[in-house]
C-alpha positions in Angstrom: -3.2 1.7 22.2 -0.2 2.5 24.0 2.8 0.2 23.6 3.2 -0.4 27.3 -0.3 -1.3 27.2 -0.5 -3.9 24.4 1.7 -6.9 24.9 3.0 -7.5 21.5 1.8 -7.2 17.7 3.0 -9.1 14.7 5.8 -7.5 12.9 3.8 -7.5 9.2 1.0 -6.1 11.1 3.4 -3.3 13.5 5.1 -2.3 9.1 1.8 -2.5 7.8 0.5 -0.3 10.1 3.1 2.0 10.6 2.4 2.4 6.8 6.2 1.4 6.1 4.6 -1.1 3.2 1.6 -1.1 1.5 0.2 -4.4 2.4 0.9 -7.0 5.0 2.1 -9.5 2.1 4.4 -6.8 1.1 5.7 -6.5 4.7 5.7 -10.4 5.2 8.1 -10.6 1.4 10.2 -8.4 2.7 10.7 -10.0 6.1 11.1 -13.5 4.8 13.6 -12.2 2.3 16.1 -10.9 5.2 15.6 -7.0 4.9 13.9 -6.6 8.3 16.0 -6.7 11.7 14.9 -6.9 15.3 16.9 -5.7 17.9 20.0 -6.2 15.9 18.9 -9.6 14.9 17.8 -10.6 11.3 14.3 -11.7 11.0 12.7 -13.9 8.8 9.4 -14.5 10.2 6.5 -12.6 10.0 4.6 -13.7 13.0 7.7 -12.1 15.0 6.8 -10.2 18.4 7.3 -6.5 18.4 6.5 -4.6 21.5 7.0 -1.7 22.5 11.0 0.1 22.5 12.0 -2.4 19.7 14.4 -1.1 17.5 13.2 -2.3 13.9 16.0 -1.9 11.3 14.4 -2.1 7.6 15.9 -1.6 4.0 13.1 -0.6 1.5 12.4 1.9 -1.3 16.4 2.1 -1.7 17.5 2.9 1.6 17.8 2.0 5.4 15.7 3.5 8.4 16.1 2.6 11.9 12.9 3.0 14.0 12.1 2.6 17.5 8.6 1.4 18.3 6.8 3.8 20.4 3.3 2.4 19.7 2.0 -1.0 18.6 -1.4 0.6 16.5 -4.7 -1.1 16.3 -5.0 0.0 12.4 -3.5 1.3 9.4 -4.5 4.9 9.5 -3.7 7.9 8.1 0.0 9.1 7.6 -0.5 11.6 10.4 -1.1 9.0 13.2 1.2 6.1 11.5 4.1 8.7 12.1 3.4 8.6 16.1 4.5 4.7 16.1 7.9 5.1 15.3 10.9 7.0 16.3 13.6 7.6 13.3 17.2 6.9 14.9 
């Protein structure tokens, strides 16, 4: 699924499966505890749209990455095709 072609995914869903966190609840924590931003702004809820040429800014695992979304993903696969969703800035 391309991200021009999707509308929008969650953004625990768009970590999960860009296999940035091991489970959605992981993804959701780490949201709700303010180490996710959206486009520059800070995020703090799960459910919040990504789409496609987002720039997702994330502090885990003891440092920072800043992604760009290329593709939304319809599933958590393997490390191989997680790696085509994202962009590292």
């Amino acid at each position: 699924m391309s991200a021009e072609g999707a509308a929008s995914i969650r953004l625990d869903r768009w970590l999960h499966h860009a296999r940035l966190f091991k489970t959605r609840t992981l993804a959701a924590d780490a949201i709700g505890g303010g180490g996710i931003r959206l486009n520059g702004q800070s995020c703090s809820k799960p459910a919040q749209a990504v789409r496609g040429g987002d720039t997702v800014t994330l502090s885990a695992h003891g440092r920072v990455r800043v992604l760009r979304v290329l593709q939304l993903g319809e599933r958590r696969g393997p490390a191989s095709e997680a790696a085509t969703l994202y962009q590292e800035l």
